[in-house]
C-alpha positions in Angstrom: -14.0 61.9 16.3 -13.3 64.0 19.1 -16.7 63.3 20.9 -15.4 59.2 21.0 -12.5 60.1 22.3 -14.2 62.5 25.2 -16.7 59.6 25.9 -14.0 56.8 25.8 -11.7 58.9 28.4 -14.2 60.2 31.0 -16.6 59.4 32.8 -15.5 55.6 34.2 -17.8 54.8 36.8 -18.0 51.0 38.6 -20.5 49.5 36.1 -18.3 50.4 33.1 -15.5 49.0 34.6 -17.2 45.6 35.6 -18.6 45.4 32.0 -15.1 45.9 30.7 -13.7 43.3 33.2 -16.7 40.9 32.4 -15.9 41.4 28.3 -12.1 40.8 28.9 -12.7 37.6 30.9 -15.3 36.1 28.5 -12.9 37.0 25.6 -9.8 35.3 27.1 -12.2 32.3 27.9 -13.6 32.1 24.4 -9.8 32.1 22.9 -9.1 29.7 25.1 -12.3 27.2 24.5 -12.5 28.5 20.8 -15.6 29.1 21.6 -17.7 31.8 19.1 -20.5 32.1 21.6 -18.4 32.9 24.5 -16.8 35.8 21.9 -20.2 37.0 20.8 -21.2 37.6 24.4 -17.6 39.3 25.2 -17.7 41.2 22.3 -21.5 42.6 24.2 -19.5 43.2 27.0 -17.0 45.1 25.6 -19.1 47.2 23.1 -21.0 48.4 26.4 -17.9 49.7 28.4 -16.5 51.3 25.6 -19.3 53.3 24.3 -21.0 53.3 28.1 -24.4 52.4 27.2 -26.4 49.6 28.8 -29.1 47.6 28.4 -31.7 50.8 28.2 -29.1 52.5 25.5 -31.7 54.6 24.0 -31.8 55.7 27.7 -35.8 54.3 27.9 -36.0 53.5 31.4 -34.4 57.2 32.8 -35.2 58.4 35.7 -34.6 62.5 36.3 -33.4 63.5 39.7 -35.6 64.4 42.1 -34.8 68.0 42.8 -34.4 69.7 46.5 -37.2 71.3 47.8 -37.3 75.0 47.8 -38.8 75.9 50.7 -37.4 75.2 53.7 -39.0 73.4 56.5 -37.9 74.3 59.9 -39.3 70.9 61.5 -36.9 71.4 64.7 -38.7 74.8 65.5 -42.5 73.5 65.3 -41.8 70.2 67.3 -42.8 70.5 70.5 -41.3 67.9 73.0 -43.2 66.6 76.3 -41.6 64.8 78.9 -42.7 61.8 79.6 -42.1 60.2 83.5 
């Protein structure tokens, strides 16, 4: 239980937020229509922000970083510059 807690706590970023936003909105909507469909969708929304998966939950779709280069280039010190008049 301590692992839901740890991922409902951290790491809020500005899609998990909107989702949450989105989900509240649909919900107070689909009170306010009675509308189940509107709730089912919500209830998506919801679900998403507060165990911050998406769409690609298995995590399909992931991309690693592309890491630095290690060597460095010293581009600066090979250019050589001609005035032009």
């Amino acid at each position: 239980m301590n692992t839901f807690k740890e991922r409902l706590l951290t790491n809020w970023h500005i899609m998990r937020v909107f989702r949450l936003g989105i989900g509240v909105w649909m919900l107070v909507m689909a009170i306010q229509t009675h509308d189940w469909a509107i709730g089912l969708f919500s209830a998506f929304f919801l679900y998403q922000a507060v165990t911050d998966t998406g769409c690609c939950g298995t995590q399909s779709c992931y991309a690693p970083p592309v890491k630095p280069a290690t060597k460095k280039i010293n581009a600066i010190e090979d250019t050589e510059y001609e005035e032009i008049k």
